[in-house]
C-alpha positions in Angstrom: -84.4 53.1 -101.9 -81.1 52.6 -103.7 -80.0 56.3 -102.2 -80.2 55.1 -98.6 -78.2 51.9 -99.3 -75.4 54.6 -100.9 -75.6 56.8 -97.8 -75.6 53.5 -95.4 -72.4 52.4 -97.8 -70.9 55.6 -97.8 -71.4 55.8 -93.8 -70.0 52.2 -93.1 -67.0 53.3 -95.3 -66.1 56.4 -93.3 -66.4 54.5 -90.4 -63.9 52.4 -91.2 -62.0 55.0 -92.3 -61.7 56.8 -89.3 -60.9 53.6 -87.2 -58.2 53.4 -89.6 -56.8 56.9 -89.0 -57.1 56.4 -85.1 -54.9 53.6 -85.5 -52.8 55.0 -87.7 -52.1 58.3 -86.3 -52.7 57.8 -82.2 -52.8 54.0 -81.9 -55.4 51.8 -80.6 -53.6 52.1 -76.8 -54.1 55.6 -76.7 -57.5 55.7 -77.8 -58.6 53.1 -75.0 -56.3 55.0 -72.2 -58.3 58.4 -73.1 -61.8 56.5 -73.2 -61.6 54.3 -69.6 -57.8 56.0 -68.6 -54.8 54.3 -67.9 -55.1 50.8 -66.9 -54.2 50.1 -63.0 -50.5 49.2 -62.2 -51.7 48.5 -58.4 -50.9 45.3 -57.0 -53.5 43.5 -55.3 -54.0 40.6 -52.8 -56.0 37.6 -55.1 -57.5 35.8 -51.7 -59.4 39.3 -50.6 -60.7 39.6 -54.9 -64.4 40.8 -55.4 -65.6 39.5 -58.7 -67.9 41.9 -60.2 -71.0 40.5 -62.5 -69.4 41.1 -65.2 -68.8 38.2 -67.7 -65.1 40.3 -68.5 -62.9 38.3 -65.8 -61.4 35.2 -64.9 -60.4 34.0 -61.7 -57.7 31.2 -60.9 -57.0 30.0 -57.3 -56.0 27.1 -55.6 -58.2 25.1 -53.3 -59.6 27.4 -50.3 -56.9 30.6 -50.9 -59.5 32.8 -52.2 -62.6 34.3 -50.7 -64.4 33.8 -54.1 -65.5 30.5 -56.4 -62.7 30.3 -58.6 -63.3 29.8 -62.3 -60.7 27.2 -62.3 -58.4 25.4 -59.7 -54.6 26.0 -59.7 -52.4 23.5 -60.9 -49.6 22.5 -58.4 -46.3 22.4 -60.5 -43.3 20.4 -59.8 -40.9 23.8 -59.5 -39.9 26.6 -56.7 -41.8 30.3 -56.8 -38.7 31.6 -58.6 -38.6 29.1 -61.1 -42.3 29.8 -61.9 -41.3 33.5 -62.0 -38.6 33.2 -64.4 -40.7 30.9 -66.6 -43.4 34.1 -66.8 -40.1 36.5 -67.2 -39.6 34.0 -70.7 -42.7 34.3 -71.4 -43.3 38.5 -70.5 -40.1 38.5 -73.4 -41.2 36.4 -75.9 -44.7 38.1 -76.3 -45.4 41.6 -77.1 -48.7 41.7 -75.9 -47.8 40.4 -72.3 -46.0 43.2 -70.3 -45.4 43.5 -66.8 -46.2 46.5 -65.1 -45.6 46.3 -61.0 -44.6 43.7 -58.4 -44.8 43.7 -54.9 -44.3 41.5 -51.9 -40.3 40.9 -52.5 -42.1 40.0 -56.5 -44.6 37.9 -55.1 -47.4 39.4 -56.8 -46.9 40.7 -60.0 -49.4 42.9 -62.7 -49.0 42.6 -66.1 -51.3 43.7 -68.9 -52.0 41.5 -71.4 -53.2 43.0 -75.5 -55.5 42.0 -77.5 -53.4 41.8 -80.6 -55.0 43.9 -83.1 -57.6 45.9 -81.4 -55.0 46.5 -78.4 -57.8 45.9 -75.9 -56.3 46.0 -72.2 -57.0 43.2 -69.7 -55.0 43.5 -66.5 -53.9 40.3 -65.4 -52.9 39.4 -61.5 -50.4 36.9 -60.1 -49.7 35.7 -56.8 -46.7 33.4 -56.4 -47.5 30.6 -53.6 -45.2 28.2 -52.8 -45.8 25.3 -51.2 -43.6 21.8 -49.7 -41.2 19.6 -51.3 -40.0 22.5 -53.9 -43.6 22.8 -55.1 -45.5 25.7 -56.0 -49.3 27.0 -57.2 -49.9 30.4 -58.7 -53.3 32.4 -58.2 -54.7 35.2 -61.0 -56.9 37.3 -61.8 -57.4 38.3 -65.1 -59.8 41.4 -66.1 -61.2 43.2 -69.0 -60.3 47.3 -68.5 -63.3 47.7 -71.3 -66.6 46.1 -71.6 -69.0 44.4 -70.4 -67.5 41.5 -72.1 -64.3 40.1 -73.2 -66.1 36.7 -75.2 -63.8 34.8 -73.6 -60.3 36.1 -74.4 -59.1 36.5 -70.2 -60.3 32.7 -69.8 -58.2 31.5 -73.3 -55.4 33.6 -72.5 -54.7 31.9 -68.7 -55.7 28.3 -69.9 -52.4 29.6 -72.6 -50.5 30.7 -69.6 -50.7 27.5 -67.4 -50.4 25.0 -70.3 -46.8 27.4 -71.2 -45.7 27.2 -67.8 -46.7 23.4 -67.7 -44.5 22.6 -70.6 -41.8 24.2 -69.4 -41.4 22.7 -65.9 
């Protein structure tokens, strides 16, 4: 018995070994662009979203813009679309994992993927700008896992993060 537990031990440790040298040697980016290819730069229209079955996403949309439930309604903020957007540009440079990577409508919409921080797991997060009277705005996303059937939360945690850092700062 004690042989199988040393080849179970000896296969658990090469294992870990070899996630090791992935990192190490072609990074953890890499590996998940070969495996489900590069993550999607397109821009797309939140209101016309399709949420799949998946448990991976997380949908945020103010009251009767979007087509589908949202997971959450959008707060309205007390600031212009371009304030809003330079508040995500603060945020885009004060966090590695956060990167923008297309905008569209004169910046209206903007895609930005978003890391996990050690695994390096993409989720591709959507933004639409929408302002409204009075030098108010509201700000619709969609936030999805590239890999998985599950994400165990992280899209959901990261926009609840997002809105409560744009909060503060308005």
């Amino acid at each position: 018995m004690s042989f199988f537990i040393k080849i179970f031990a000896l296969g658990v440790a090469g294992l870990f070994v070899l996630i090791a040298l992935l990192y190490i040697v072609v990074g953890f980016e890499r590996v998940w662009s070969v495996m489900a290819g590069k993550p999607s730069s397109e821009i797309i229209q939140i209101a016309t979203i399709k949420k799949t079955t998946k448990p991976n996403q997380y949908l945020v949309c103010p009251n009767d813009f979007c087509g589908e439930t949202s997971d959450r309604v959008s707060p309205v903020f007390d600031a212009t679309v371009d304030r809003l957007k330079a508040i995500m540009g603060d945020i885009e440079r004060n966090d590695a994992n956060f990167s923008k990577v297309n905008s569209g409508d004169g910046d209206r919409r903007q895609k930005y993927i978003m890391r996990s921080p050690f695994w390096r797991f993409p989720n591709l997060i959507s933004i639409e700008y929408i302002p409204l009277e009075n030098n108010q705005s509201t700000i619709a996303i969609y936030a999805q896992a590239q890999l998985g059937q599950s994400d165990l939360g992280a899209n959901k945690a990261f926009i609840d993060q997002l809105l409560s850092e744009i909060s503060s700062q308005i």
